[in-house]
N, CA, C and O atoms as a printed pandas DataFrame, in Angstrom:
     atom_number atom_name residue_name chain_id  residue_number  x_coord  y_coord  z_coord
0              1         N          UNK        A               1  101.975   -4.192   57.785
1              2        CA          UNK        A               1  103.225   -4.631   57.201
2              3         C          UNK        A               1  103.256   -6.164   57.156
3              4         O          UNK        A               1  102.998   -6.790   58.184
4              5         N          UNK        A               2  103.544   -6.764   56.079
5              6        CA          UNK        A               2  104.059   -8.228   55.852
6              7         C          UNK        A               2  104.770   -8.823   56.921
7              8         O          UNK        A               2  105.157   -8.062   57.808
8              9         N          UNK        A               3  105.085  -10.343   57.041
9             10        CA          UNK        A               3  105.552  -10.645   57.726
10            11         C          UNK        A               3  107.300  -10.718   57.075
11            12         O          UNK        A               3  107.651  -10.809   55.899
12            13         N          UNK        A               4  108.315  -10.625   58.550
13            14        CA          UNK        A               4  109.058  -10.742   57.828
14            15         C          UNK        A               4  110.108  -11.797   57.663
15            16         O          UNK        A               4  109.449  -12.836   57.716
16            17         N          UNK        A               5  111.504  -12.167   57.475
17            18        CA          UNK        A               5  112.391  -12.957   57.780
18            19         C          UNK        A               5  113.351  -13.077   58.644
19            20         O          UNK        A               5  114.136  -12.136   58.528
20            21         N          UNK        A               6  113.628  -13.770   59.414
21            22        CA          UNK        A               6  114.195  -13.542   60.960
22            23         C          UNK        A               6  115.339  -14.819   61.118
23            24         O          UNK        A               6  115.176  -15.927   60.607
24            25         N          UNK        A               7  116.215  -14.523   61.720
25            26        CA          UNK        A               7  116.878  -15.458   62.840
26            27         C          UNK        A               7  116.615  -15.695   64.084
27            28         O          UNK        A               7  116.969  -14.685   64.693
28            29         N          UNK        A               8  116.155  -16.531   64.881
29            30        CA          UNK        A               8  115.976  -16.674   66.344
30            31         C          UNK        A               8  117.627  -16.680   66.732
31            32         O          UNK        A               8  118.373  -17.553   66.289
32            33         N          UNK        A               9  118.153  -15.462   67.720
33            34        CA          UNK        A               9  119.480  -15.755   68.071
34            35         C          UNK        A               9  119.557  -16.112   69.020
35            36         O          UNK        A               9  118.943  -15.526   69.911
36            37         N          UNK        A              10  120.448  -17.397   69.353
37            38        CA          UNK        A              10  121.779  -17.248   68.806
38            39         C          UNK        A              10  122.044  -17.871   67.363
39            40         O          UNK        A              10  122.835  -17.537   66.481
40            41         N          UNK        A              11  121.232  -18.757   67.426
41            42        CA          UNK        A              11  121.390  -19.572   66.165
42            43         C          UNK        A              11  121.136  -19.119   64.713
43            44         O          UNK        A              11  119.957  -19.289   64.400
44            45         N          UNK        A              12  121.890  -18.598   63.748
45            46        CA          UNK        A              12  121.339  -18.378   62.601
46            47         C          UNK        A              12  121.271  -19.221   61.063
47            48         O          UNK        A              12  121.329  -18.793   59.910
48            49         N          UNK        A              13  121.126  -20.570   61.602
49            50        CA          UNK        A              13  121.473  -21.041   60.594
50            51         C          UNK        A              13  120.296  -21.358   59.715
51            52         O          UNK        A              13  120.413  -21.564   58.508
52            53         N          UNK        A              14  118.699  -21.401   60.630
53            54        CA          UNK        A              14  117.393  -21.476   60.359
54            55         C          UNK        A              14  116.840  -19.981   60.290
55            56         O          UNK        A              14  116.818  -19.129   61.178
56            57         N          UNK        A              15  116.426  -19.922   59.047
57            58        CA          UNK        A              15  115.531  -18.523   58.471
58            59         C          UNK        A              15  113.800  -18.699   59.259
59            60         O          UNK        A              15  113.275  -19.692   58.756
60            61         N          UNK        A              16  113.016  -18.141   60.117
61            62        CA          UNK        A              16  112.009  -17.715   60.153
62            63         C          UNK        A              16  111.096  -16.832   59.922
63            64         O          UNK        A              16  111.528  -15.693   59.746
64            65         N          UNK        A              17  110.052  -16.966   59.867
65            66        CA          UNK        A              17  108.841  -15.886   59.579
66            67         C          UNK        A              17  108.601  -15.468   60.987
67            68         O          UNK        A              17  108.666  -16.215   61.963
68            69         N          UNK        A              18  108.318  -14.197   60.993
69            70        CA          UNK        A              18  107.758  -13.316   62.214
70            71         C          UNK        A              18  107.042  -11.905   61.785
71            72         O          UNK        A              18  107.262  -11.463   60.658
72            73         N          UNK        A              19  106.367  -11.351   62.498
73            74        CA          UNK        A              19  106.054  -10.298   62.909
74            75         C          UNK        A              19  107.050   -8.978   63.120
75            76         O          UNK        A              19  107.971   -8.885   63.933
76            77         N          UNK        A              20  106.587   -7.952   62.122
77            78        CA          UNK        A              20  107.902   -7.253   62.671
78            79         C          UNK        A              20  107.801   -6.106   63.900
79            80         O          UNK        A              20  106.659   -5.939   64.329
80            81         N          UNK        A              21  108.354   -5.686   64.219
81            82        CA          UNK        A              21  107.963   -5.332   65.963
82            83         C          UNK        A              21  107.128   -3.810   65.406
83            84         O          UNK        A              21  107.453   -2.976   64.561
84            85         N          UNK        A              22  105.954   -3.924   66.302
85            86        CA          UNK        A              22  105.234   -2.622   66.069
86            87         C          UNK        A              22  105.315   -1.829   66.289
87            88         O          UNK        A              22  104.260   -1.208   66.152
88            89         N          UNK        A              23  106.232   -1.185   66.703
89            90        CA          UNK        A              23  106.362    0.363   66.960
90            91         C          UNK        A              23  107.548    0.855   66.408
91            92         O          UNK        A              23  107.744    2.032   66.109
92            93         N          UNK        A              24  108.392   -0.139   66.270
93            94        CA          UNK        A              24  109.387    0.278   65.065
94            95         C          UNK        A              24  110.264   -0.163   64.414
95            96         O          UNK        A              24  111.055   -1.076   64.652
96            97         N          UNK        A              25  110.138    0.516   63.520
97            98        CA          UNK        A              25  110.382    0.085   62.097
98            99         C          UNK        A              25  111.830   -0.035   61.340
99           100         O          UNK        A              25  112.195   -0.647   60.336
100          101         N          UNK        A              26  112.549    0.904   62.362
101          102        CA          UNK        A              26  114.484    0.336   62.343
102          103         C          UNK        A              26  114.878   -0.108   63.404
103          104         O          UNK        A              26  115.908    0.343   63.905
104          105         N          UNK        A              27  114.013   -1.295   64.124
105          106        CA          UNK        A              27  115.007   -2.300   64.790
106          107         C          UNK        A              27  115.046   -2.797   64.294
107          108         O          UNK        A              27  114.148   -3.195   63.551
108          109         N          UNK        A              28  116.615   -3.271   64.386
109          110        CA          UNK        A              28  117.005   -5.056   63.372
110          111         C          UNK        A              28  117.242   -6.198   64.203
111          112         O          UNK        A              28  117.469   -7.370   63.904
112          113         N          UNK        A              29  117.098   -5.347   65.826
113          114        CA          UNK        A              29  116.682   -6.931   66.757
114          115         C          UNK        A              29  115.725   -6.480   67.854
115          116         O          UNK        A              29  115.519   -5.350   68.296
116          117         N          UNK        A              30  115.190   -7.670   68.180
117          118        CA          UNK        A              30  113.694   -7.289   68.812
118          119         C          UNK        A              30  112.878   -8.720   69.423
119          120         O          UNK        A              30  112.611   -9.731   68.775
120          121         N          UNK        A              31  112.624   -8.487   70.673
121          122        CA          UNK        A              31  112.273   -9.501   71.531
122          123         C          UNK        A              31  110.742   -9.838   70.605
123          124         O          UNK        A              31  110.060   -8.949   70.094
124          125         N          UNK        A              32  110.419  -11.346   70.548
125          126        CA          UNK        A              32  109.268  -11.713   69.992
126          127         C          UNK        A              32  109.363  -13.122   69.320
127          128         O          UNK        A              32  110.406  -13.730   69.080
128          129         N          UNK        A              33  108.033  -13.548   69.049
129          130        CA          UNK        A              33  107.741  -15.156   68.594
130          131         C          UNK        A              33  107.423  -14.604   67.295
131          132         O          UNK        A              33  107.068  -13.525   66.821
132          133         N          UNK        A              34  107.835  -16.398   66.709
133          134        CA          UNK        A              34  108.601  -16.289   65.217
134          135         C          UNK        A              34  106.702  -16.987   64.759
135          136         O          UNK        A              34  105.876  -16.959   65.671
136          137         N          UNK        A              35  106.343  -17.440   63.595
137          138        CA          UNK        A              35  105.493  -17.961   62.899
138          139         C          UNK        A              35  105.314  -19.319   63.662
139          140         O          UNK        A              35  104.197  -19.687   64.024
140          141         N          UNK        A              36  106.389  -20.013   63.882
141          142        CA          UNK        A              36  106.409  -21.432   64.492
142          143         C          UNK        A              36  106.133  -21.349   66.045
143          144         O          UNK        A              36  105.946  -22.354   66.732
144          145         N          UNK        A              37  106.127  -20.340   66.429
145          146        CA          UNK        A              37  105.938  -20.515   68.072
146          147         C          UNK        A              37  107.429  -20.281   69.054
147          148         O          UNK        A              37  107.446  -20.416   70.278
148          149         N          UNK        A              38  108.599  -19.916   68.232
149          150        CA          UNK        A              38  109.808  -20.108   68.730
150          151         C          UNK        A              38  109.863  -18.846   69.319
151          152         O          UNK        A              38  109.745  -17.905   68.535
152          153         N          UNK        A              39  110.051  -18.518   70.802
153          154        CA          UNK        A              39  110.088  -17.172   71.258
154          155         C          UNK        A              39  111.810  -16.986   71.720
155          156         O          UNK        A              39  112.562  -17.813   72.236
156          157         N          UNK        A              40  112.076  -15.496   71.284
157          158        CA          UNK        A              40  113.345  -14.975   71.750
158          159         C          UNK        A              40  113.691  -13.887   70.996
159          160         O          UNK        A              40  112.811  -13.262   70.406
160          161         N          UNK        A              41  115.207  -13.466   70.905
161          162        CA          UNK        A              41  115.006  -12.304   70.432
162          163         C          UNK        A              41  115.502  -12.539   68.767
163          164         O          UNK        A              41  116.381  -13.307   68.377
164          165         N          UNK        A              42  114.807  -11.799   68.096
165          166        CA          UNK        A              42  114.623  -12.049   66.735
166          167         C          UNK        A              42  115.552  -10.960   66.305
167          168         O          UNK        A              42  115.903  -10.012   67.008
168          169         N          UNK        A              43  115.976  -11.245   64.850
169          170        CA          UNK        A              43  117.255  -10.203   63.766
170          171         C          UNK        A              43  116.647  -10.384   62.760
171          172         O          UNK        A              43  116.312  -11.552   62.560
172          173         N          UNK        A              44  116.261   -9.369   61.744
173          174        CA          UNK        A              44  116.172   -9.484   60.810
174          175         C          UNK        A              44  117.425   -9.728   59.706
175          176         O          UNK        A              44  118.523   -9.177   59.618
176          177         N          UNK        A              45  116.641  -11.044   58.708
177          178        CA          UNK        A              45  117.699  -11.251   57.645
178          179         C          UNK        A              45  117.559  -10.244   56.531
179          180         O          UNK        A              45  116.653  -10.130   55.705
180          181         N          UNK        A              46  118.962   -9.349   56.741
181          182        CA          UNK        A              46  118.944   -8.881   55.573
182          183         C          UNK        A              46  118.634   -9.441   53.904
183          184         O          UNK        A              46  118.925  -10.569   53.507
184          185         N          UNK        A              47  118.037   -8.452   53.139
185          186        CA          UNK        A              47  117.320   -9.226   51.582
186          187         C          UNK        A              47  118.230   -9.803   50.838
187          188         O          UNK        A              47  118.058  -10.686   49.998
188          189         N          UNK        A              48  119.585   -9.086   51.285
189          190        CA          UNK        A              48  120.995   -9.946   49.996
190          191         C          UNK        A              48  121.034  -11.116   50.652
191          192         O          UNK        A              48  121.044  -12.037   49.836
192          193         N          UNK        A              49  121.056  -11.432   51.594
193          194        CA          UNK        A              49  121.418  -12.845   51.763
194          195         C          UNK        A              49  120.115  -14.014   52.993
195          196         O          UNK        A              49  120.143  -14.772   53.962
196          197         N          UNK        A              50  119.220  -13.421   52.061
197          198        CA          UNK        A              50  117.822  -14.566   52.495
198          199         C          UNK        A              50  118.367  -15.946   51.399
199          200         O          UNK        A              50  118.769  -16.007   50.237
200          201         N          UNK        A              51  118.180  -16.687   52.222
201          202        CA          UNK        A              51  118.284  -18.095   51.567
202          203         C          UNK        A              51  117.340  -18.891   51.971
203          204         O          UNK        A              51  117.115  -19.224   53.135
204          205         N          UNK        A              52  116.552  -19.332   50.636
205          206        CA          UNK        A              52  115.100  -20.035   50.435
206          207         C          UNK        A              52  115.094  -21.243   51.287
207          208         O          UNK        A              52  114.184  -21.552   52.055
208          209         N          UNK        A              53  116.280  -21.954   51.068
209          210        CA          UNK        A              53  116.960  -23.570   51.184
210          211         C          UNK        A              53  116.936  -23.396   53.022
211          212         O          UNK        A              53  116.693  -24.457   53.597
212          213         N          UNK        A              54  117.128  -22.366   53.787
213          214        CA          UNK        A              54  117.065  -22.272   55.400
214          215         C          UNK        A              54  115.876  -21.660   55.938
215          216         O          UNK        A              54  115.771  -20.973   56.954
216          217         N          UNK        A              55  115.018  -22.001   55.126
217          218        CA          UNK        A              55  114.046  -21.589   55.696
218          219         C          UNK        A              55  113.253  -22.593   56.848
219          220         O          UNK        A              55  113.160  -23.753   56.449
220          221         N          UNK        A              56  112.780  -22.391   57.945
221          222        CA          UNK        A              56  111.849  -23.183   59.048
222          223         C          UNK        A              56  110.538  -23.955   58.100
223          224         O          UNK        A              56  109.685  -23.288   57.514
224          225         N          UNK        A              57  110.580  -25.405   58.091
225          226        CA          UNK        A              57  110.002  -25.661   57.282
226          227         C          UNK        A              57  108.343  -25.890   58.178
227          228         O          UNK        A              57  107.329  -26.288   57.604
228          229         N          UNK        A              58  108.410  -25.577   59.464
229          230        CA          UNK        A              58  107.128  -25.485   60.390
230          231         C          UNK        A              58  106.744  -23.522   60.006
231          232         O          UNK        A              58  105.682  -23.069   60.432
232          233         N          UNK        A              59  107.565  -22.738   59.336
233          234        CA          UNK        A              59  107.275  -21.353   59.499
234          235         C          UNK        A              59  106.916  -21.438   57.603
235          236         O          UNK        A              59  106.617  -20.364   57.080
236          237         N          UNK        A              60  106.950  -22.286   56.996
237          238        CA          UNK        A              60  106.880  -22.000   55.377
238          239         C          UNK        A              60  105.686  -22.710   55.249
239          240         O          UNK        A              60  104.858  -22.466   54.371
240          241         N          UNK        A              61  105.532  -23.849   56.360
241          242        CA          UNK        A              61  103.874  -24.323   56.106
242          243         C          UNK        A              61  102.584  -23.722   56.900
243          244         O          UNK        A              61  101.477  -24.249   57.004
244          245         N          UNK        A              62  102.886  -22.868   57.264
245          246        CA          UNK        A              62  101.986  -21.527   57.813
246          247         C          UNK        A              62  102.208  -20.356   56.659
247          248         O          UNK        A              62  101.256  -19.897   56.028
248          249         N          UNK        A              63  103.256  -20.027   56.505
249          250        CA          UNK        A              63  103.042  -18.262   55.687
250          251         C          UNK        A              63  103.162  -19.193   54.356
251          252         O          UNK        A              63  102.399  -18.775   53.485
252          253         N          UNK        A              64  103.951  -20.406   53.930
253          254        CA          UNK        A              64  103.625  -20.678   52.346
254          255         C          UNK        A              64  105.328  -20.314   51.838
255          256         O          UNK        A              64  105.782  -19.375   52.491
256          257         N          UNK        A              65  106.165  -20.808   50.958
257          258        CA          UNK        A              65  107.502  -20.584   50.848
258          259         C          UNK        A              65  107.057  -21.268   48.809
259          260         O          UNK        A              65  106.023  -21.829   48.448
260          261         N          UNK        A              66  108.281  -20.906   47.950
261          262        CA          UNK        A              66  108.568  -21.294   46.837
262          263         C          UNK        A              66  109.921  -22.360   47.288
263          264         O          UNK        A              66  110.508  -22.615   48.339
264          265         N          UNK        A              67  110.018  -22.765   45.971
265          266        CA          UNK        A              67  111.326  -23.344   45.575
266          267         C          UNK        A              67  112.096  -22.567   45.253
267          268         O          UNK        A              67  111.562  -21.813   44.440
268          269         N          UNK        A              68  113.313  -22.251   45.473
269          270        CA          UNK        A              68  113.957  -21.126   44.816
270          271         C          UNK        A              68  114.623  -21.535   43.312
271          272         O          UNK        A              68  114.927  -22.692   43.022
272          273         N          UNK        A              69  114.753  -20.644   42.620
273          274        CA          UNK        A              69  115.048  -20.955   40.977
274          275         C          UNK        A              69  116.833  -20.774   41.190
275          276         O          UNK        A              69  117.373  -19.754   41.617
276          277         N          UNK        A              70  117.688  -22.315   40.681
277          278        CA          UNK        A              70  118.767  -22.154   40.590
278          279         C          UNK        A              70  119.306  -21.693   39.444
279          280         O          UNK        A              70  118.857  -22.215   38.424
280          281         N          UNK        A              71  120.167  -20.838   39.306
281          282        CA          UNK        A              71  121.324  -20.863   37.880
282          283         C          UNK        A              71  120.927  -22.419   37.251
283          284         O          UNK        A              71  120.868  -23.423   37.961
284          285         N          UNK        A              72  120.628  -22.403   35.546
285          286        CA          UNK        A              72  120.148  -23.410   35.054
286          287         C          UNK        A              72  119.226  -24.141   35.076
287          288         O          UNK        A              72  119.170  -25.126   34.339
288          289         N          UNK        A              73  117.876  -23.678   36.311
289          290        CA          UNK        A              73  116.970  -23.797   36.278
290          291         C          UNK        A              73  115.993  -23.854   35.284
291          292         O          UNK        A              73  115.232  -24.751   34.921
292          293         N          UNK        A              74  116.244  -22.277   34.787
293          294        CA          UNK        A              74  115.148  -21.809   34.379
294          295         C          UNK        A              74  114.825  -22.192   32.712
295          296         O          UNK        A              74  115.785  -22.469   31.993
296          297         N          UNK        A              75  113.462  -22.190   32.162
297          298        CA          UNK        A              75  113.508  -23.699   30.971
298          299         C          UNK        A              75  113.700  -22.473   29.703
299          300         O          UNK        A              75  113.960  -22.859   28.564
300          301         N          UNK        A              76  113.548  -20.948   30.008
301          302        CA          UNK        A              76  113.565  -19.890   28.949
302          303         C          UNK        A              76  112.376  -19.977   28.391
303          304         O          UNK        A              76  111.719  -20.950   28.761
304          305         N          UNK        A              77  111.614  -18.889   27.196
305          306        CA          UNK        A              77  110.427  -18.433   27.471
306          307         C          UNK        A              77  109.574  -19.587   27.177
307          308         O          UNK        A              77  110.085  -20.567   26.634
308          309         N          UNK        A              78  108.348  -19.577   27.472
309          310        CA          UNK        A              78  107.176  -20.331   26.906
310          311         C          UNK        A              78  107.432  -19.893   25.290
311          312         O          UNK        A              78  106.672  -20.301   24.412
């Protein structure tokens, strides 16, 4: 399984990359170290509200992150 997107809690205001816990697959919190080395207990961020802009910028230069495309971004087709 991919890695996934996490909060180190308590704090959720920084999005991390982690590991998702191996043995199973519906916890949504779970003791473990994030991509950056940050150990504690991890939550997964739900997919509606991942935000590109909070992401750990020590966890996006290990797994790799985009820019996210704003409303008006986008230039329409080639």
């Amino acid at each position: 399984m991919a890695r996934v997107r996490v909060w180190r809690l308590p704090e959720q205001g920084i999005e991390h990359f982690a590991d998702p816990p191996a043995r199973d697959q519906v916890a949504r919190t779970w003791a473990g170290t994030t991509l950056c080395g940050q150990q504690g207990e991890l939550r997964w961020v739900h997919w509606e509200i991942v935000d590109e802009a909070k992401t750990c910028t020590a966890c996006a230069a290990v797994e790799g992150s985009y820019k996210p495309t704003l409303e008006g971004d986008y230039p329409g087709p080639p």
